[in-house]
GUMARVEX-844652 format. One record per residue (C-alpha): z, y, x. Coordinates in steps of 0.5 Angstrom, whole numbers, padded with zeros to 4 digits, always signed. Layout:
! residues N
ZYX/...
***
This chain:
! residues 231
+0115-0074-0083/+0117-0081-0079/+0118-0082-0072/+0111-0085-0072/+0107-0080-0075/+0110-0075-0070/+0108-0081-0064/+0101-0080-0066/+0101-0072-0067/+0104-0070-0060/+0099-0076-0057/+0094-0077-0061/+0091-0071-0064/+0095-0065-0060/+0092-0066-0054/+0085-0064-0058/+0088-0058-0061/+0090-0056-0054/+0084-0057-0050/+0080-0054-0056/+0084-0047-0055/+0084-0048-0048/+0076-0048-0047/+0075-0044-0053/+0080-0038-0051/+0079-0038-0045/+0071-0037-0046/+0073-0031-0052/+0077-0028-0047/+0072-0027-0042/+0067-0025-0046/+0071-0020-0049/+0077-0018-0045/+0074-0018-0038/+0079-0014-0035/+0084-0017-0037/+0082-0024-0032/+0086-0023-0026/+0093-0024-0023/+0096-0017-0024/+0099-0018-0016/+0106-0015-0015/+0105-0015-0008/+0105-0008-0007/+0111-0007-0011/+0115-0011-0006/+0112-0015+0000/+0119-0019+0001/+0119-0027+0000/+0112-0026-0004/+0108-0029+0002/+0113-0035+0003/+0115-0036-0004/+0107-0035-0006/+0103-0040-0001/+0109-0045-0002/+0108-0045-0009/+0100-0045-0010/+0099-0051-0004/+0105-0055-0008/+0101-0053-0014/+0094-0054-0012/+0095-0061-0009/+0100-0063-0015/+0094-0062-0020/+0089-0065-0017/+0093-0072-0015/+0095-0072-0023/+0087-0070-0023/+0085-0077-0020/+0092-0081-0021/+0091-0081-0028/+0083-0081-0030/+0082-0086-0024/+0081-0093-0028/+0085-0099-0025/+0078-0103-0024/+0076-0098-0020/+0082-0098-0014/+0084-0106-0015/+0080-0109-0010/+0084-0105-0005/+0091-0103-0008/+0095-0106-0013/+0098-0102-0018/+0105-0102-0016/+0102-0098-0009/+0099-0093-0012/+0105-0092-0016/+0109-0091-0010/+0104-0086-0006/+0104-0082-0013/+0111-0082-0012/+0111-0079-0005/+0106-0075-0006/+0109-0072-0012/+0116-0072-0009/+0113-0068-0002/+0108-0063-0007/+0113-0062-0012/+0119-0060-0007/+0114-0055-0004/+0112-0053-0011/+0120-0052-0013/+0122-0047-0007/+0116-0043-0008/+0117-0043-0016/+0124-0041-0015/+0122-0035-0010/+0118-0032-0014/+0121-0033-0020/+0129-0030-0017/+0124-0024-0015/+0120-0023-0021/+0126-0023-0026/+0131-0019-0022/+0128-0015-0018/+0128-0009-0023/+0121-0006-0021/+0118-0012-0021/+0122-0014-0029/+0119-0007-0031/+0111-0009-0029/+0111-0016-0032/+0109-0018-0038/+0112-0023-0043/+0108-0027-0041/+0109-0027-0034/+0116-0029-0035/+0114-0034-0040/+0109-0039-0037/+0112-0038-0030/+0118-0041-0033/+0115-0046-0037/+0111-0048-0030/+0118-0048-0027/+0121-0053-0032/+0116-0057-0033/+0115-0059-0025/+0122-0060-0026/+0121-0065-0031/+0116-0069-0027/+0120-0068-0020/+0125-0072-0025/+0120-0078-0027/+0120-0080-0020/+0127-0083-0020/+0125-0087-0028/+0119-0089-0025/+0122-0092-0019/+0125-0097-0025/+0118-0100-0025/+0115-0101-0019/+0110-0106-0022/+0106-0099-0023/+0107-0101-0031/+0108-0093-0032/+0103-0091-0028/+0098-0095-0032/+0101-0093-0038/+0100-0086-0037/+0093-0086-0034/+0090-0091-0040/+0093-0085-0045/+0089-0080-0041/+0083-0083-0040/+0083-0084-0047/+0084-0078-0049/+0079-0075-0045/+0073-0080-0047/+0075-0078-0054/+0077-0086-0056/+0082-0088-0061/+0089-0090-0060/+0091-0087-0054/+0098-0086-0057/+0099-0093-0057/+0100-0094-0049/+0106-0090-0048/+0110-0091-0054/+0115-0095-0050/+0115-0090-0044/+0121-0086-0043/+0122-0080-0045/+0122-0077-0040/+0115-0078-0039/+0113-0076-0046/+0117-0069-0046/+0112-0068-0039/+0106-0070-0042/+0107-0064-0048/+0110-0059-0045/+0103-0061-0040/+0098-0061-0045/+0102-0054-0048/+0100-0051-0042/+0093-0051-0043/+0095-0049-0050/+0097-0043-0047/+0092-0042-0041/+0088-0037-0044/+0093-0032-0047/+0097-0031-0039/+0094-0030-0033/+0093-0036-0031/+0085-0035-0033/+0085-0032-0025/+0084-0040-0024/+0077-0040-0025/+0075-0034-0021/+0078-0038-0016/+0073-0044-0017/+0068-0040-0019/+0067-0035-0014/+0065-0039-0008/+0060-0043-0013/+0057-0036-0015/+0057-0033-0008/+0054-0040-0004/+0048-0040-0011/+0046-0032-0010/+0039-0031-0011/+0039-0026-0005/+0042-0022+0000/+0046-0016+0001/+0042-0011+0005/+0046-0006+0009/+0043+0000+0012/+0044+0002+0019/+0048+0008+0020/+0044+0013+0024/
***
Protein backbone atom coordinates (compact mmCIF):
# COMPACT_ATOMS: atom_id res chain seq x y z
CA UNK A 1 0.00 0.00 0.00
CA UNK A 2 1.81 3.40 -1.04
CA UNK A 3 1.67 6.70 0.28
CA UNK A 4 -0.37 7.69 -2.73
CA UNK A 5 -2.93 4.94 -2.66
CA UNK A 6 -3.31 6.16 1.13
CA UNK A 7 -3.71 10.23 -0.25
CA UNK A 8 -6.34 9.23 -2.38
CA UNK A 9 -8.27 7.12 0.31
CA UNK A 10 -8.27 9.48 3.08
CA UNK A 11 -9.20 12.46 0.62
CA UNK A 12 -10.56 10.72 -2.30
CA UNK A 13 -13.11 8.37 -1.56
CA UNK A 14 -13.40 8.64 2.65
CA UNK A 15 -14.93 11.61 2.76
CA UNK A 16 -17.80 9.76 0.53
CA UNK A 17 -17.85 6.82 2.75
CA UNK A 18 -18.43 9.35 5.71
CA UNK A 19 -20.96 11.35 4.10
CA UNK A 20 -22.78 8.09 2.81
CA UNK A 21 -23.05 6.78 6.49
CA UNK A 22 -23.69 10.20 7.95
CA UNK A 23 -27.11 10.53 5.80
CA UNK A 24 -27.83 7.03 5.76
CA UNK A 25 -27.51 6.33 9.59
CA UNK A 26 -28.94 9.01 10.46
CA UNK A 27 -31.86 8.86 8.48
CA UNK A 28 -32.16 4.73 9.69
CA UNK A 29 -32.03 5.92 13.20
CA UNK A 30 -34.79 8.39 13.08
CA UNK A 31 -37.17 5.94 11.60
CA UNK A 32 -36.31 3.54 13.93
CA UNK A 33 -35.02 4.58 17.13
CA UNK A 34 -37.00 7.90 17.61
CA UNK A 35 -36.25 7.68 21.33
CA UNK A 36 -33.07 7.64 21.24
CA UNK A 37 -32.88 11.28 19.16
CA UNK A 38 -32.05 13.69 22.02
CA UNK A 39 -29.43 15.21 24.32
CA UNK A 40 -29.57 13.11 27.32
CA UNK A 41 -29.05 16.65 29.37
CA UNK A 42 -27.00 16.21 32.73
CA UNK A 43 -28.29 19.07 33.67
CA UNK A 44 -30.33 17.77 36.57
CA UNK A 45 -27.55 15.80 38.07
CA UNK A 46 -25.57 18.75 38.41
CA UNK A 47 -25.99 22.55 37.57
CA UNK A 48 -22.60 23.85 38.50
CA UNK A 49 -20.38 24.99 35.36
CA UNK A 50 -23.19 23.50 32.82
CA UNK A 51 -24.47 26.77 32.02
CA UNK A 52 -21.06 28.72 31.22
CA UNK A 53 -19.29 25.55 30.14
CA UNK A 54 -22.38 24.92 27.64
CA UNK A 55 -23.15 28.23 25.92
CA UNK A 56 -19.47 28.70 25.69
CA UNK A 57 -19.27 25.65 23.93
CA UNK A 58 -22.22 25.61 21.47
CA UNK A 59 -21.85 29.66 20.54
CA UNK A 60 -17.71 28.71 19.80
CA UNK A 61 -19.39 25.59 17.87
CA UNK A 62 -21.98 26.96 15.96
CA UNK A 63 -20.03 29.93 14.57
CA UNK A 64 -16.86 27.68 13.83
CA UNK A 65 -19.04 25.30 11.69
CA UNK A 66 -20.77 27.89 9.73
CA UNK A 67 -17.41 29.90 9.15
CA UNK A 68 -15.66 26.72 7.78
CA UNK A 69 -19.50 26.18 6.03
CA UNK A 70 -18.73 29.32 3.93
CA UNK A 71 -14.90 29.64 4.13
CA UNK A 72 -14.38 26.68 2.29
CA UNK A 73 -17.65 25.94 -0.11
CA UNK A 74 -17.60 29.65 -1.08
CA UNK A 75 -15.60 29.73 -4.55
CA UNK A 76 -12.59 32.24 -4.96
CA UNK A 77 -14.77 33.93 -8.06
CA UNK A 78 -17.20 34.62 -6.07
CA UNK A 79 -15.36 37.19 -3.26
CA UNK A 80 -12.18 38.10 -5.54
CA UNK A 81 -13.68 41.44 -6.75
CA UNK A 82 -13.72 42.73 -3.45
CA UNK A 83 -11.03 40.50 -1.30
CA UNK A 84 -7.99 38.75 -2.06
CA UNK A 85 -7.20 35.45 -0.93
CA UNK A 86 -4.74 36.47 1.65
CA UNK A 87 -7.48 38.32 3.66
CA UNK A 88 -9.98 36.42 3.70
CA UNK A 89 -7.37 33.84 5.07
CA UNK A 90 -6.57 36.48 7.81
CA UNK A 91 -10.05 36.95 8.87
CA UNK A 92 -10.57 32.96 9.11
CA UNK A 93 -7.58 33.06 10.99
CA UNK A 94 -9.18 35.51 13.46
CA UNK A 95 -12.44 34.32 13.49
CA UNK A 96 -11.06 30.90 13.90
CA UNK A 97 -8.64 31.92 16.70
CA UNK A 98 -11.92 34.04 18.69
CA UNK A 99 -14.44 30.99 17.99
CA UNK A 100 -12.18 28.25 18.85
CA UNK A 101 -10.97 29.76 22.09
CA UNK A 102 -14.52 30.03 23.18
CA UNK A 103 -15.15 26.84 21.96
CA UNK A 104 -11.89 25.27 23.73
CA UNK A 105 -13.14 26.63 27.54
CA UNK A 106 -16.32 25.64 27.20
CA UNK A 107 -15.12 22.06 25.94
CA UNK A 108 -12.92 21.65 28.42
CA UNK A 109 -15.77 22.74 31.27
CA UNK A 110 -17.74 20.18 30.00
CA UNK A 111 -15.56 17.70 29.45
CA UNK A 112 -13.55 17.96 33.39
CA UNK A 113 -17.61 17.53 34.63
CA UNK A 114 -18.45 14.77 32.47
CA UNK A 115 -15.22 12.56 33.19
CA UNK A 116 -14.80 13.41 36.89
CA UNK A 117 -17.96 13.99 38.32
CA UNK A 118 -18.83 10.65 39.55
CA UNK A 119 -22.54 11.01 38.99
CA UNK A 120 -22.32 12.50 35.63
CA UNK A 121 -19.19 9.48 34.59
CA UNK A 122 -21.80 6.69 35.71
CA UNK A 123 -24.84 8.14 33.45
CA UNK A 124 -22.81 8.74 30.54
CA UNK A 125 -22.50 6.41 27.71
CA UNK A 126 -19.37 5.54 26.04
CA UNK A 127 -20.15 7.49 23.34
CA UNK A 128 -20.67 10.46 25.15
CA UNK A 129 -17.12 10.53 26.16
CA UNK A 130 -16.09 9.56 22.95
CA UNK A 131 -17.34 12.07 20.55
CA UNK A 132 -16.74 14.80 23.30
CA UNK A 133 -13.05 13.86 23.05
CA UNK A 134 -12.79 13.51 19.74
CA UNK A 135 -14.70 17.50 19.20
CA UNK A 136 -11.94 18.36 22.00
CA UNK A 137 -9.24 16.93 19.83
CA UNK A 138 -10.22 17.95 16.94
CA UNK A 139 -10.62 21.79 17.84
CA UNK A 140 -7.48 21.43 19.26
CA UNK A 141 -6.14 20.66 15.90
CA UNK A 142 -7.61 23.41 14.09
CA UNK A 143 -6.82 25.96 16.80
CA UNK A 144 -3.09 24.46 16.01
CA UNK A 145 -3.39 25.29 12.06
CA UNK A 146 -3.84 28.95 12.54
CA UNK A 147 -0.01 29.14 13.59
CA UNK A 148 0.92 27.14 9.80
CA UNK A 149 -1.52 28.98 8.24
CA UNK A 150 0.23 32.02 9.08
CA UNK A 151 3.49 30.73 7.14
CA UNK A 152 1.24 31.60 4.22
CA UNK A 153 -0.41 34.48 4.03
CA UNK A 154 -0.94 34.45 0.24
CA UNK A 155 -3.84 32.43 1.25
CA UNK A 156 -2.27 29.31 -0.95
CA UNK A 157 -3.61 27.02 2.12
CA UNK A 158 -7.05 28.45 2.12
CA UNK A 159 -7.56 28.09 -1.53
CA UNK A 160 -6.08 24.74 -1.40
CA UNK A 161 -8.23 23.28 1.27
CA UNK A 162 -11.58 25.15 -0.14
CA UNK A 163 -10.74 23.45 -3.86
CA UNK A 164 -10.75 19.98 -2.15
CA UNK A 165 -14.30 20.46 -0.54
CA UNK A 166 -15.60 22.02 -3.12
CA UNK A 167 -14.80 19.00 -5.18
CA UNK A 168 -15.81 16.65 -2.76
CA UNK A 169 -19.28 17.98 -2.45
CA UNK A 170 -19.85 18.56 -6.29
CA UNK A 171 -18.72 15.03 -6.39
CA UNK A 172 -15.77 15.95 -9.18
CA UNK A 173 -12.41 13.77 -9.54
CA UNK A 174 -9.11 14.80 -8.22
CA UNK A 175 -9.72 16.69 -5.12
CA UNK A 176 -7.10 14.83 -3.34
CA UNK A 177 -4.56 16.65 -5.64
CA UNK A 178 -4.84 19.89 -4.06
CA UNK A 179 -3.65 19.20 -0.65
CA UNK A 180 -1.02 16.71 -0.96
CA UNK A 181 1.55 19.53 -0.29
CA UNK A 182 -0.25 20.88 2.58
CA UNK A 183 0.95 20.52 5.91
CA UNK A 184 0.11 17.65 8.09
CA UNK A 185 -1.39 19.28 10.35
CA UNK A 186 -4.31 20.25 7.88
CA UNK A 187 -4.57 16.59 6.49
CA UNK A 188 -4.97 15.09 10.13
CA UNK A 189 -7.89 18.08 10.56
CA UNK A 190 -9.62 17.14 7.69
CA UNK A 191 -9.81 13.32 8.68
CA UNK A 192 -10.53 13.19 11.78
CA UNK A 193 -13.59 16.14 10.47
CA UNK A 194 -14.75 13.89 7.94
CA UNK A 195 -14.63 10.88 11.02
CA UNK A 196 -17.10 12.95 12.88
CA UNK A 197 -19.82 12.78 10.22
CA UNK A 198 -18.90 8.92 10.14
CA UNK A 199 -19.76 8.76 13.66
CA UNK A 200 -22.62 11.58 13.64
CA UNK A 201 -25.60 9.23 13.64
CA UNK A 202 -24.14 6.75 16.42
CA UNK A 203 -23.83 9.43 19.36
CA UNK A 204 -26.12 12.01 20.42
CA UNK A 205 -24.93 14.69 18.29
CA UNK A 206 -28.12 13.49 15.82
CA UNK A 207 -30.26 16.54 18.78
CA UNK A 208 -28.51 18.84 16.08
CA UNK A 209 -31.28 18.34 13.50
CA UNK A 210 -33.99 18.78 16.15
CA UNK A 211 -32.51 22.02 16.53
CA UNK A 212 -32.94 22.90 12.76
CA UNK A 213 -35.63 21.21 12.38
CA UNK A 214 -37.91 22.26 14.95
CA UNK A 215 -38.17 26.01 14.13
CA UNK A 216 -38.82 24.89 10.41
CA UNK A 217 -41.62 22.78 11.56
CA UNK A 218 -43.34 25.19 13.81
CA UNK A 219 -43.08 28.28 11.27
CA UNK A 220 -44.96 25.42 8.26
CA UNK A 221 -47.69 24.26 10.61
CA UNK A 222 -50.80 23.58 8.88
CA UNK A 223 -52.95 25.25 11.79
CA UNK A 224 -52.97 26.48 15.22
CA UNK A 225 -53.26 25.10 18.63
CA UNK A 226 -56.66 25.79 20.28
CA UNK A 227 -56.52 26.18 23.89
CA UNK A 228 -59.78 26.40 25.90
CA UNK A 229 -60.67 28.99 28.45
CA UNK A 230 -61.07 27.90 31.91
CA UNK A 231 -64.47 28.28 33.32
Amino acid sequence: MTIDFIHQFLFGYYPYICLTVFVLGSALRYDRDQYTWKADSSQLLRKKGMRIGNNLFHIGIILLFFGHLVGLLTPHEVYHHFMDAGTKQMMAMVAGGIFGTLCFIGMTMLLIRRLFDPRIRATSKPSDILILLILYVQLILGLITIPFSAQHMDGSSMIALANWAQYIVTFRAGAADFIVEEALIFKLHLVLGTTIFLLFPFTRMVHVFSGIAAPIKYLTRSGYQIVRKRW
